[in-house]
C-alpha beads as a LAMMPS data file, in Angstrom:
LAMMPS data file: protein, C-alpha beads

64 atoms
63 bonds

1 atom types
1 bond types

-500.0 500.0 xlo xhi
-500.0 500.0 ylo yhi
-500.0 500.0 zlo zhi

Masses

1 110.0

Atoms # bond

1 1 1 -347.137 -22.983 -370.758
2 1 1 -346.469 -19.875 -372.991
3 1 1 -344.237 -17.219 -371.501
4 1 1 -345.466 -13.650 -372.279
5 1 1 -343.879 -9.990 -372.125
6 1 1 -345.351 -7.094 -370.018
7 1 1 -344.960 -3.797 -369.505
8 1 1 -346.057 -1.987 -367.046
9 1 1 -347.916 1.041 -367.231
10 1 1 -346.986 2.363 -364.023
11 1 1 -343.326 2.018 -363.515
12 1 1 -342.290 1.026 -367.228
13 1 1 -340.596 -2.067 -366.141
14 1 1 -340.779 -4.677 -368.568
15 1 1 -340.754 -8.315 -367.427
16 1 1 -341.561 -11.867 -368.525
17 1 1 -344.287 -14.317 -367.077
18 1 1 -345.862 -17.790 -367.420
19 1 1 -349.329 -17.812 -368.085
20 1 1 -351.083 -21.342 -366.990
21 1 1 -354.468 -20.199 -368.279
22 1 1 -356.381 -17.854 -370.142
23 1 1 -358.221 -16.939 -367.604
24 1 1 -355.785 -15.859 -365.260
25 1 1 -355.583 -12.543 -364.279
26 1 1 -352.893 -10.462 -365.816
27 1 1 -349.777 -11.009 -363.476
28 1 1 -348.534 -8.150 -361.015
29 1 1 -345.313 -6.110 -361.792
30 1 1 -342.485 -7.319 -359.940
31 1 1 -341.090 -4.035 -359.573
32 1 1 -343.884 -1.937 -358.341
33 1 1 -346.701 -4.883 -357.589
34 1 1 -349.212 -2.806 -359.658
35 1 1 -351.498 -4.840 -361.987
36 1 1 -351.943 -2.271 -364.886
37 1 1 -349.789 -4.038 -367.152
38 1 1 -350.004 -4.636 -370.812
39 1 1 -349.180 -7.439 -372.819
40 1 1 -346.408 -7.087 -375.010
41 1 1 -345.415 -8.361 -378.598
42 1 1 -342.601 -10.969 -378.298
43 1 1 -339.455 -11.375 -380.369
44 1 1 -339.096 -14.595 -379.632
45 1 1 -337.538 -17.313 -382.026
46 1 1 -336.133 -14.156 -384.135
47 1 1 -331.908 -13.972 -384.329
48 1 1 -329.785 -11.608 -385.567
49 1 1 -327.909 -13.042 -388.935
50 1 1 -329.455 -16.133 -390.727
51 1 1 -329.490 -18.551 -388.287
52 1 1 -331.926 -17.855 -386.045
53 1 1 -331.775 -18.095 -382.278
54 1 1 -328.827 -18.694 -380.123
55 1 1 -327.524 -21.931 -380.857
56 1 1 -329.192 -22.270 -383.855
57 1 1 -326.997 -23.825 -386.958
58 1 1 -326.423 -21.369 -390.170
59 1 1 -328.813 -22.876 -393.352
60 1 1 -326.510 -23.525 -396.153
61 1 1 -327.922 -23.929 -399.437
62 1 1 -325.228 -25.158 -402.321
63 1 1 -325.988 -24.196 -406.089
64 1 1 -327.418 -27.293 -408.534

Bonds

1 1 1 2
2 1 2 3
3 1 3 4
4 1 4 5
5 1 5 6
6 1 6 7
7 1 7 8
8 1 8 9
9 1 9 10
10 1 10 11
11 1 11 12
12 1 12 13
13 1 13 14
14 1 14 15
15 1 15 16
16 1 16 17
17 1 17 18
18 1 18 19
19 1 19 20
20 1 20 21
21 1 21 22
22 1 22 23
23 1 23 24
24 1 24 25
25 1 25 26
26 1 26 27
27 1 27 28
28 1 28 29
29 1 29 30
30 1 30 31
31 1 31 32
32 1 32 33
33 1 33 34
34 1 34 35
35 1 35 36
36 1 36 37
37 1 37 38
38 1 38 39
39 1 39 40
40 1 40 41
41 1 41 42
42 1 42 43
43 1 43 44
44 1 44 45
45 1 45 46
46 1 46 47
47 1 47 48
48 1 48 49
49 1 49 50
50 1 50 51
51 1 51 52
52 1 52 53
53 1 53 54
54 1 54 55
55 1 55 56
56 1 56 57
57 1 57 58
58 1 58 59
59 1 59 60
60 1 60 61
61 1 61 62
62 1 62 63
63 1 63 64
């Protein structure tokens, strides 16, 4: 089940849901309950520094 970003056009709050399907209807803003809200692009998997995510070992690479 992928997770997906919103915004909302209405309110601005931004907010994360699961989507089960593709054809389910885009999901209501928690904040206002209004349903003119727009996907957003994730940044998911992407960490500061080299490592990646949070808990997410350092890649060493030794000379040879």
């Amino acid at each position: 089940m992928p997770l997906f970003e919103y915004e909302c056009r209405r309110c601005g709050h931004r907010f994360e849901s699961l989507v089960l399907s593709r054809s389910q209807e885009r999901p209501p803003c928690p904040s206002c309950d209004s349903r003119e809200v727009e996907k957003q692009f994730s940044a998911f998997g992407v960490g500061a520094g080299s490592g990646g995510g949070r808990g997410a070992a350092p890649v060493r690479f030794s000379g040879g």
